[in-house]
C-alpha positions in Angstrom: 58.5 -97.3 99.5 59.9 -93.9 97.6 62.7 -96.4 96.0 60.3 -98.7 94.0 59.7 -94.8 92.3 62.7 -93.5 92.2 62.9 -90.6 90.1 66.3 -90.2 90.7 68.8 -88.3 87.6 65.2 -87.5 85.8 64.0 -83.8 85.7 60.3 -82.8 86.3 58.0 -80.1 84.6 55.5 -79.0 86.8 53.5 -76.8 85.7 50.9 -74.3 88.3 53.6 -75.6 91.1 54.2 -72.5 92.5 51.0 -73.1 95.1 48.2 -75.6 95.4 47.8 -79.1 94.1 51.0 -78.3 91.2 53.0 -77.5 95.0 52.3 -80.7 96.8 52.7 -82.7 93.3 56.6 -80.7 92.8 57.3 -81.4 96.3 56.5 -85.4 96.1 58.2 -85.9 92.6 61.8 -83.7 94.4 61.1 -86.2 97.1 61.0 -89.0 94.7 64.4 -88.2 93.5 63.7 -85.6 90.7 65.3 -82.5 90.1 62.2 -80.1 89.6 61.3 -76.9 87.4 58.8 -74.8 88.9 56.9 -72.7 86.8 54.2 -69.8 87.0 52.6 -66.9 84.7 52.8 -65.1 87.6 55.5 -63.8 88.8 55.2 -63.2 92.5 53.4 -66.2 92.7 56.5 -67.8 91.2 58.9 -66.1 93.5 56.7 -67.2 96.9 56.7 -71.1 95.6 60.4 -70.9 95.0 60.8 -69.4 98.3 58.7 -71.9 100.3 60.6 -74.9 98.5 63.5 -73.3 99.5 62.5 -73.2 103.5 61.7 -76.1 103.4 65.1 -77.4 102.6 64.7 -78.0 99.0 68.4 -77.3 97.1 68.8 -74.8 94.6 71.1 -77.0 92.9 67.9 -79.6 92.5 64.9 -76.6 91.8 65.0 -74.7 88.1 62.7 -72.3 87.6 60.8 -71.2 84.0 58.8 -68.3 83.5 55.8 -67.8 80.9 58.8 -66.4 78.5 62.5 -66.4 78.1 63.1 -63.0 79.0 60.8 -63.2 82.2 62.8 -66.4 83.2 65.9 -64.1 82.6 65.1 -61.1 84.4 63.8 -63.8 87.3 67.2 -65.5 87.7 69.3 -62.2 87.5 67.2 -60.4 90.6 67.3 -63.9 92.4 70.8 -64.1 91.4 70.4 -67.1 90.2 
């Protein structure tokens, strides 16, 4: 059924999808085929979606993350080591 919506080679925005509705909706779209970018204003609320996509199997090669500015995404990937 997933392959009549194929999202496959197309990259998502979702925005809130570090917990809640924005989660589930991230989680469907990846499943869909879509590379995703999770994003937050928060940022531990940011770090605990990223690291419950990531236990449940989602690639890091396939998740991007984006925080609220450019130097909070910056200083995000560098202590993930990203």
């Amino acid at each position: 059924m997933l392959n009549m919506f194929s999202l496959q080679g197309k990259v998502a925005l979702i925005t809130g999808s570090a917990h809640g509705i924005g989660y589930s909706i991230a989680k469907a779209l990846y499943n869909a085929g879509a590379k995703i970018i999770i994003n937050s204003s928060n940022y531990e609320s940011l770090n605990n979606g990223l690291n419950n996509l990531l236990s449940e199997g989602i690639s890091i090669r396939d998740l991007l993350t984006i925080f609220e500015t450019l130097a909070g995404m910056v200083t995000f990937c560098s202590l993930r080591q990203l």
